[in-house]
Backbone as CSV, one residue per row, in Angstrom:
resi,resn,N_x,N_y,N_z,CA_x,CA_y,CA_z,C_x,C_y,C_z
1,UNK,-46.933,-2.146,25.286,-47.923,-1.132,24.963,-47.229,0.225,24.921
2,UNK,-47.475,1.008,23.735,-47.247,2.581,23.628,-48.315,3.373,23.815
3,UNK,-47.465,4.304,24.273,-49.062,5.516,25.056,-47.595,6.692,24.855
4,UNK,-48.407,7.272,23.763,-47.078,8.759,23.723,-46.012,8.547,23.255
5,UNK,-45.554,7.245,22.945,-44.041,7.311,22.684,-43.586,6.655,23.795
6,UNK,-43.994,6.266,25.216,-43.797,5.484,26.131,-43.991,4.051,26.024
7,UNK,-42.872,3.308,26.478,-43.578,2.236,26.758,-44.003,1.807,27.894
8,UNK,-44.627,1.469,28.104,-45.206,1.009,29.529,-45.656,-0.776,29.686
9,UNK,-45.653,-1.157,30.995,-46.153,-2.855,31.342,-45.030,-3.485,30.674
10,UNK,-44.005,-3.235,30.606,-42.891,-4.131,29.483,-42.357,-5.438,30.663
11,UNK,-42.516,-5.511,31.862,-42.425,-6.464,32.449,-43.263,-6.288,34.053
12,UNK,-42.897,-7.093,34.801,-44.206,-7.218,36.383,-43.523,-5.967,36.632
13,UNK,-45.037,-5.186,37.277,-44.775,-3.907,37.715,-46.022,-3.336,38.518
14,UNK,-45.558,-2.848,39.980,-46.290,-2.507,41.116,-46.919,-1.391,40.807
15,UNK,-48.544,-1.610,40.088,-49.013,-0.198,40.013,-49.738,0.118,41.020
16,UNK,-49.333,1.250,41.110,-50.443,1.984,42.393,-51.572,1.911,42.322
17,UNK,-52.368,2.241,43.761,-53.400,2.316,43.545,-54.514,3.040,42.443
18,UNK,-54.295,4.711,42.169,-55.027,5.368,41.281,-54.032,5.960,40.687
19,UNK,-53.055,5.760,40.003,-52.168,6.358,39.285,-50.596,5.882,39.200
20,UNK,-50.262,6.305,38.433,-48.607,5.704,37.990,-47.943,6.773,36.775
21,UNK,-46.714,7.087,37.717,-45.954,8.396,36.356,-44.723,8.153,35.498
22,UNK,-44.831,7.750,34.807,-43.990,7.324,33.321,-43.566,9.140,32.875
23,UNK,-42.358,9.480,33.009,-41.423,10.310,32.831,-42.248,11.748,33.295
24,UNK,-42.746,12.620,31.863,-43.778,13.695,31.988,-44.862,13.165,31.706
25,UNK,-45.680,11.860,32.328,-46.910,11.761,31.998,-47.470,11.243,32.969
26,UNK,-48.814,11.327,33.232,-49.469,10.933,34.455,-50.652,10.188,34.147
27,UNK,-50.391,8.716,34.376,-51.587,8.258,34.192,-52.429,8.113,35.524
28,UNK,-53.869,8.467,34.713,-54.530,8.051,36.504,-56.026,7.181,36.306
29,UNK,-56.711,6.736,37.177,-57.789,6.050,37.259,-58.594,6.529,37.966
30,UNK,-60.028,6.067,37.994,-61.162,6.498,39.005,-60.608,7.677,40.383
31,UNK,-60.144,8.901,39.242,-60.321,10.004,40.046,-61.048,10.929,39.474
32,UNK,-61.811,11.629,39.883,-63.047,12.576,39.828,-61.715,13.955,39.143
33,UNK,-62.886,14.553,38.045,-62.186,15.835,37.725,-62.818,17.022,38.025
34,UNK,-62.060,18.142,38.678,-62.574,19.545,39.088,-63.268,19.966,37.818
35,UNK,-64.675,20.599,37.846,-65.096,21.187,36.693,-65.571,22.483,37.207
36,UNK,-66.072,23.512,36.759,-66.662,24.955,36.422,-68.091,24.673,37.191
37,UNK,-68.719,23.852,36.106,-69.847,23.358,36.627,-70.212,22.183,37.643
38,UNK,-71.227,21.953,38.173,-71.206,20.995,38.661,-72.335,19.683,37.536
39,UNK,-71.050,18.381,37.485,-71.248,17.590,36.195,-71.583,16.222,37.417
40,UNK,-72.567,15.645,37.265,-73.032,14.207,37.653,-71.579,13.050,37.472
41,UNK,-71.615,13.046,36.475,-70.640,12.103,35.474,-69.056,12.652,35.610
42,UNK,-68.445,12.938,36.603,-67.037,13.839,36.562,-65.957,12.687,36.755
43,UNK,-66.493,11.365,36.745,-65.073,10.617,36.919,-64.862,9.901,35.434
44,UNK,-64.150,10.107,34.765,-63.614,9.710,33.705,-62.935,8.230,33.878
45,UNK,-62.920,7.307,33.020,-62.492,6.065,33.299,-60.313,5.772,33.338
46,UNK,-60.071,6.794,32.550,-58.347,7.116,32.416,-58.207,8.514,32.142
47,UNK,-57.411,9.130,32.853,-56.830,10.543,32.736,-55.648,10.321,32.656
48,UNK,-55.162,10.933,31.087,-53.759,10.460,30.835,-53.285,12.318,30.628
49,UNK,-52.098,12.864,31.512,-51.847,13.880,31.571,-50.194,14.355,30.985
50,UNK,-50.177,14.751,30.364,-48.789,15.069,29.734,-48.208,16.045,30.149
51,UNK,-47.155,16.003,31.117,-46.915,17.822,32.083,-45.995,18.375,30.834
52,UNK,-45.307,17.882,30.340,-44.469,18.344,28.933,-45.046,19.380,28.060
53,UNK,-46.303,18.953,27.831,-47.313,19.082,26.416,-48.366,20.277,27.316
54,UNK,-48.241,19.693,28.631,-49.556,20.501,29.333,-50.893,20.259,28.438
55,UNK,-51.116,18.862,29.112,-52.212,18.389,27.838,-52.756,17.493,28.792
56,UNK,-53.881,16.827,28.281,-54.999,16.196,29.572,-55.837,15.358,28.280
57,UNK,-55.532,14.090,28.469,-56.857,13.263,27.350,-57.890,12.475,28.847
58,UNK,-58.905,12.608,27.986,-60.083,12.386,29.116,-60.414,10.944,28.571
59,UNK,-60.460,9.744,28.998,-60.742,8.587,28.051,-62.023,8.020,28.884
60,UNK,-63.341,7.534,27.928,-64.367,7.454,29.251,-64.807,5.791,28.198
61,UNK,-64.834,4.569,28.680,-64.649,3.868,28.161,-66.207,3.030,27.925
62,UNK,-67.021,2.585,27.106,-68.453,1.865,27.119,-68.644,0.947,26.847
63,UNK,-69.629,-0.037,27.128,-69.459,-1.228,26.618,-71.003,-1.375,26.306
64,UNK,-71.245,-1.657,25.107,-72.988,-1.493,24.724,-73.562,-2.601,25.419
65,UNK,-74.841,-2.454,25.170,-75.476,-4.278,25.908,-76.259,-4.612,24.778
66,UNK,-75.885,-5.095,23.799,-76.810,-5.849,22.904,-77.781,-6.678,22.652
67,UNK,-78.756,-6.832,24.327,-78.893,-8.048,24.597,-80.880,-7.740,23.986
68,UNK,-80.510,-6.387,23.668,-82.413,-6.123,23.357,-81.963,-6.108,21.749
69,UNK,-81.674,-6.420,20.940,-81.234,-5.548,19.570,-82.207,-6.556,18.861
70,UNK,-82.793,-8.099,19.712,-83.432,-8.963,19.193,-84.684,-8.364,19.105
71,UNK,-85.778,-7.925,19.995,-86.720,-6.672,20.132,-86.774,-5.852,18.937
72,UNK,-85.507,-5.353,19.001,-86.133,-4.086,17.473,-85.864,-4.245,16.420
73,UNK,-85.648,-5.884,16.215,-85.123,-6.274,14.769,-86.644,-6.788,14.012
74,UNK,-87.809,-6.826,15.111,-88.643,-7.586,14.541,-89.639,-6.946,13.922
């Protein structure tokens, strides 16, 4: 798998608990992000951080439930 130009998982590998740092990049998991406001929803599902780039992708991941779509087809 590439992420940035990295490769990463290329063989068994001890990931930490909420995060793991591949050169200038920081990947992280179920950690809450500081906001301005106060946001319900502040934990993002992957925070992938680039200290190089000084860059931050917020990735928040969904999975629909299709299980009513029979309901409004009729």
């Amino acid at each position: 798998m590439n992420i940035w130009g990295y490769s990463l998982l290329t063989s068994t590998v001890n990931i930490p608990e909420r995060g793991i740092n591949v050169n200038s990049t920081t990947i992280m998991w179920d950690i809450p992000v500081i906001t301005d406001r106060k946001i319900l929803a502040n934990q993002p599902d992957i925070v992938l951080h680039d200290k190089k780039e000084k860059a931050r992708l917020l990735i928040d991941i969904a999975i629909p439930d299709g299980s009513d779509n029979t309901k409004d087809q009729r």
